[in-house]
MIMAR-917331 format. One line per 4 residues: their letters; for each residue x, y negated, z of N, C-alpha, C, O, CB. Coordinates in steps of 0.1 Angstrom, whole numbers, plus 5000, padded with zeros to 4 digits. Glycine has a CB too. Example, Ala and Ser with C-alpha at 12.3 -4.5 7.8 and 13.67 -1.06 7.14 Angstrom:
<vexpas>
as = 5132/5057/5078/5123/5045/5078/5132/5033/5078/5142/5033/5085/5113/5045/5090  5128/5022/5071/5137/5011/5071/5129/5000/5079/5134/4989/5080/5141/5006/5057
</vexpas>
This chain:
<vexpas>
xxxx = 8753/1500/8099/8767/1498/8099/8773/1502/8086/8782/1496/8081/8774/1507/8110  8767/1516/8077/8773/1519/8067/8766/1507/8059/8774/1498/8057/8772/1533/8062  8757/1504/8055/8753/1490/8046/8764/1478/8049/8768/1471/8040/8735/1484/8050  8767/1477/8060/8776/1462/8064/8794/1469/8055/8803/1463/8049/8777/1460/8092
xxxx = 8792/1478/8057/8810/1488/8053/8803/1486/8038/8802/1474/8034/8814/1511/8061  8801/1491/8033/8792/1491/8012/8796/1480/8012/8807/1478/8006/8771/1492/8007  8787/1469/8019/8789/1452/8013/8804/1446/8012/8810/1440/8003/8779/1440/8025  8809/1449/8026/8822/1441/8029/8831/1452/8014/8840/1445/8009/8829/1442/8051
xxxx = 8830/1463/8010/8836/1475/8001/8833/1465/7985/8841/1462/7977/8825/1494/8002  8821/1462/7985/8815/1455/7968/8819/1442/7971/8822/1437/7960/8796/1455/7964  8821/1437/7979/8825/1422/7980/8843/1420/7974/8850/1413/7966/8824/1418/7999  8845/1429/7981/8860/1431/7982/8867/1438/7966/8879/1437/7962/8862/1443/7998
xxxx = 8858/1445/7959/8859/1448/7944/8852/1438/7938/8861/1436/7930/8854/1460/7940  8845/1431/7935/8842/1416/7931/8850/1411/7929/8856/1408/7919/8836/1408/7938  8855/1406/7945/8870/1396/7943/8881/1396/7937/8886/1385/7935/8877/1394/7951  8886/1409/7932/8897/1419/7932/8897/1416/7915/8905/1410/7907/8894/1439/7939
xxxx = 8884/1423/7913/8880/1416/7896/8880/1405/7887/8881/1404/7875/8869/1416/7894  8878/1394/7897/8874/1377/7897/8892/1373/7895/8896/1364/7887/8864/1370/7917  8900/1382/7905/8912/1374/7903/8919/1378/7892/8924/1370/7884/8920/1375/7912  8919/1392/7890/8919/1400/7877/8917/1389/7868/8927/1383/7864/8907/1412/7876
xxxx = 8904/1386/7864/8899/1380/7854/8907/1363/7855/8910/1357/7844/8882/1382/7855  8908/1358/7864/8914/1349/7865/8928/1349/7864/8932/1337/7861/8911/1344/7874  8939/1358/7866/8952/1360/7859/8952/1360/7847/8960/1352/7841/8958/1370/7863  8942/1368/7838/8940/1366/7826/8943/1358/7817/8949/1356/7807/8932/1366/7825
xxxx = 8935/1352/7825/8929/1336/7819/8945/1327/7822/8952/1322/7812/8911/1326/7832  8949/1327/7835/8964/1315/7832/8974/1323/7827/8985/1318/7826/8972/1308/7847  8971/1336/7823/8984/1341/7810/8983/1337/7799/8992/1335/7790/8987/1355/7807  8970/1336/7800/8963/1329/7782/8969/1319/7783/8979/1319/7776/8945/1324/7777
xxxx = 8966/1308/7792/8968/1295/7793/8984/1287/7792/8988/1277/7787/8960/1292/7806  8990/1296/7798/9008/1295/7799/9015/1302/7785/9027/1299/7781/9014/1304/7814  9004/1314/7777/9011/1312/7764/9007/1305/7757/9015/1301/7748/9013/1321/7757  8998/1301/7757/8994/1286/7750/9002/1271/7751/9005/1262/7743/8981/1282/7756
xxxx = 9004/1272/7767/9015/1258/7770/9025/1263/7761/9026/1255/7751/9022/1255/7788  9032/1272/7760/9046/1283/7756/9047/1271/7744/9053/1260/7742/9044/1305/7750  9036/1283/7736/9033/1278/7719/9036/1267/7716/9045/1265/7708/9018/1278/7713  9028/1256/7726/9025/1242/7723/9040/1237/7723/9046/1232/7713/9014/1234/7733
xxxx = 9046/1239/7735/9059/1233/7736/9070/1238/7723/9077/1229/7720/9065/1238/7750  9071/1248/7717/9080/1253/7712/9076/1242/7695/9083/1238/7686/9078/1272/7714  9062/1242/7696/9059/1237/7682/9064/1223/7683/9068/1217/7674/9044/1238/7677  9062/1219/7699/9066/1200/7699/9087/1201/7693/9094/1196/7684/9063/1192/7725
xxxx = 9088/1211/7706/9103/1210/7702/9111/1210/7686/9122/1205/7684/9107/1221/7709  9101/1217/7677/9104/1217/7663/9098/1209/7657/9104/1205/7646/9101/1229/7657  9083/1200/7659/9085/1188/7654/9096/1176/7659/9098/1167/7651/9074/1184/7654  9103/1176/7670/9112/1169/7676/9123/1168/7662/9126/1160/7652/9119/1176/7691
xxxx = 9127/1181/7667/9138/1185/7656/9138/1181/7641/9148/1178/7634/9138/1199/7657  9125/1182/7638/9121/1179/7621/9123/1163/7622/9128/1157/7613/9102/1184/7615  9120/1157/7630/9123/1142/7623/9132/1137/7633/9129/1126/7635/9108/1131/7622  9141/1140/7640/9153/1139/7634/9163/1145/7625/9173/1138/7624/9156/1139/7638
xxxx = 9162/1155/7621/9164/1158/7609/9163/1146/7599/9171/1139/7593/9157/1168/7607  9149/1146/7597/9147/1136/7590/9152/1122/7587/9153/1118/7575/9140/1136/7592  9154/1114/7603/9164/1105/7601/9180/1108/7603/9188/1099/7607/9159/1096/7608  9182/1119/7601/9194/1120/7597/9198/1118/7581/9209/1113/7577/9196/1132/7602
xxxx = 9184/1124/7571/9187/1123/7556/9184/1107/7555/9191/1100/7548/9176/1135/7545  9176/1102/7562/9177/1087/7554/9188/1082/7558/9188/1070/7553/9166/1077/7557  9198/1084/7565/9210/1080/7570/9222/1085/7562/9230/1077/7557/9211/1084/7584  9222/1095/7560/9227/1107/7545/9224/1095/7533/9234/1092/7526/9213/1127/7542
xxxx = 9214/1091/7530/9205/1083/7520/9217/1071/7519/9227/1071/7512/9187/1078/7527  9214/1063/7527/9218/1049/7529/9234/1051/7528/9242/1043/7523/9213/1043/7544  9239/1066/7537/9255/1063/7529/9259/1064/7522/9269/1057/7518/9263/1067/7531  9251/1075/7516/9254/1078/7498/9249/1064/7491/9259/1058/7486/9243/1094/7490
xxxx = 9241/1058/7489/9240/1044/7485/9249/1030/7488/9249/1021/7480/9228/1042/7489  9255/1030/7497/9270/1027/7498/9266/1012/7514/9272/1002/7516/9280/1019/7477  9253/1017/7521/9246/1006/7530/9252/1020/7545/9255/1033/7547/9220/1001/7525  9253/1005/7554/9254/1014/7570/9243/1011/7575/9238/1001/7572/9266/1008/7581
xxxx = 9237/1019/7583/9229/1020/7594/9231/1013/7602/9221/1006/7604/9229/1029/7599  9241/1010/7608/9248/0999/7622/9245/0988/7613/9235/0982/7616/9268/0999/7629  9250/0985/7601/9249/0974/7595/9235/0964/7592/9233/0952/7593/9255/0977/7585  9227/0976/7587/9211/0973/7586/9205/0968/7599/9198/0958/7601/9204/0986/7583
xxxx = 9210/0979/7610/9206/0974/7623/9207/0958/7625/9197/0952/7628/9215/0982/7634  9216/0954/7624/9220/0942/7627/9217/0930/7616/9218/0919/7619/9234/0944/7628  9214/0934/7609/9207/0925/7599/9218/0923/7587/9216/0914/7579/9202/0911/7607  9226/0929/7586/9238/0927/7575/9235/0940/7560/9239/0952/7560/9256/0931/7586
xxxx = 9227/0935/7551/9220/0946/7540/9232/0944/7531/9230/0946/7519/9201/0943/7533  9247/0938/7535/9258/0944/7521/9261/0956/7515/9261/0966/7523/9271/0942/7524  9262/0958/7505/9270/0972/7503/9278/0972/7496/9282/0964/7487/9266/0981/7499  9283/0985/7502/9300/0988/7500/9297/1000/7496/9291/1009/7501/9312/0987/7514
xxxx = 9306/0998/7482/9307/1014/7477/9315/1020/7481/9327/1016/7483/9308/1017/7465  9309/1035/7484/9316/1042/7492/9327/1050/7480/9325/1053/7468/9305/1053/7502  9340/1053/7490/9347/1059/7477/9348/1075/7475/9343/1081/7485/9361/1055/7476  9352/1080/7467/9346/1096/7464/9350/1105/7475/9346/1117/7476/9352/1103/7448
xxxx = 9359/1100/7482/9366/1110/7493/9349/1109/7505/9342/1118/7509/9388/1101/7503  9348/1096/7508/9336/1098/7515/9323/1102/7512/9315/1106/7521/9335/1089/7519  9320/1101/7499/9308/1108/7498/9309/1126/7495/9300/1135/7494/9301/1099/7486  9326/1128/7493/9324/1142/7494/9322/1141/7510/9313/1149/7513/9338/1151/7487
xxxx = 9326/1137/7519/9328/1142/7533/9308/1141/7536/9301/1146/7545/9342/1128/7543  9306/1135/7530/9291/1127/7532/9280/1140/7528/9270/1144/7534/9289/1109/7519  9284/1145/7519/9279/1160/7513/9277/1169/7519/9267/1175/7523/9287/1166/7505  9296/1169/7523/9297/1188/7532/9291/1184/7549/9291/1191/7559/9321/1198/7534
xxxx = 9288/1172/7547/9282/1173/7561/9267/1173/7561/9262/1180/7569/9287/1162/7569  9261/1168/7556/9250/1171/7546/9243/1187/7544/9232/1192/7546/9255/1166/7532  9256/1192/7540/9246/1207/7532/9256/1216/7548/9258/1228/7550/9254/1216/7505  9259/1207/7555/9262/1216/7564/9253/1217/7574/9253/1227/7581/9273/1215/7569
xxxx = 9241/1202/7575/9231/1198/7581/9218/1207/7579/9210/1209/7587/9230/1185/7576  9220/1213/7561/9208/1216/7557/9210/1231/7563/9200/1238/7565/9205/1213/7541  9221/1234/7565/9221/1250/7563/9217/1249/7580/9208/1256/7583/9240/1260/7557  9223/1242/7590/9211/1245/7605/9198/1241/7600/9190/1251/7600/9214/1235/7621
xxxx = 9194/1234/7597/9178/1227/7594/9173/1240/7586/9161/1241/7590/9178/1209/7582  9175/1251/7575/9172/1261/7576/9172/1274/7583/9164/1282/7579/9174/1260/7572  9183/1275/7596/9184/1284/7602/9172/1282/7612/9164/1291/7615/9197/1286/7606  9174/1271/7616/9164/1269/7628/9150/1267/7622/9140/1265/7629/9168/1256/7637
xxxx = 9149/1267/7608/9132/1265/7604/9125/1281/7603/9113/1284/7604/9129/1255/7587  9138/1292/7599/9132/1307/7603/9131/1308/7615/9122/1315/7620/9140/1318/7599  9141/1300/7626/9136/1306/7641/9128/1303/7643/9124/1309/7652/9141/1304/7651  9121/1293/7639/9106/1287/7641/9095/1298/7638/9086/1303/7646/9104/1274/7631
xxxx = 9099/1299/7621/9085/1309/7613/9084/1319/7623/9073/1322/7628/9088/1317/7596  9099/1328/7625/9099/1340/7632/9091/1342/7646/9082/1351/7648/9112/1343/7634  9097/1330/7656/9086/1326/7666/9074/1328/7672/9070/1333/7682/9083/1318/7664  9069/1322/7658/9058/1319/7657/9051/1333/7654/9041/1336/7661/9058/1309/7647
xxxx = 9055/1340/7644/9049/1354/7639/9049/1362/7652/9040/1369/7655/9059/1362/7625  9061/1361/7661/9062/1375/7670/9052/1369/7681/9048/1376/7691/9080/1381/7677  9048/1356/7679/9035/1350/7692/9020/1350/7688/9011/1346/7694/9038/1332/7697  9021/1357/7671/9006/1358/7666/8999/1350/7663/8987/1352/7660/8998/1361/7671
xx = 9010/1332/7660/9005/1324/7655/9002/1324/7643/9012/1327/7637/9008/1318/7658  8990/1320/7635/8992/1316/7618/8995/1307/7614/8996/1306/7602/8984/1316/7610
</vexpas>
């Protein structure tokens, strides 16, 4: 009877361990999803950004986007009131596109990524 009580006792710490070791493992695995997502979400963000400057691009060059879309490649020069407006919206673009590229680095460092 005590051998049958020992076994069902070692069985029962085995298991205890096994799940142990298996929590482990899907905390690994869910900061890893974490990581992965956070890095997709900042490449999201980077290119649009990005087609935001070739859009920045094309207005400062005096071409529309809608216009291109549509097959209409005229241009119209833009006049100085709009390419100042075209600017401060611009370096007002760049100054999030840097805030959010430290929230990224920082992120990243406090999750032990390199």
């Amino acid at each position: 009877m005590k051998i049958v009580i020992m076994m069902v006792f070692l069985v029962l710490i085995g298991y205890l361990l096994e799940q142990r070791r298996h929590i482990k493992f899907l905390e690994k695995v869910n900061f890893n999803q974490e990581t992965r997502h956070i890095m997709t979400d900042h490449e999201i963000f980077l290119l649009k950004h990005q087609i935001d400057t070739y859009v920045f691009s094309l207005e400062t060059l005096g071409y529309s986007q809608e216009s291109i879309n549509k097959g209409d490649y005229t241009r119209n020069e833009p006049s100085p009131e709009k390419l100042q407006k075209i600017l401060e919206e611009f370096q007002r673009n760049q100054s999030i596109y840097r805030s959010k590229n430290i929230q990224f680095v920082t992120e990243l460092e406090l999750r032990g990524v390199d």
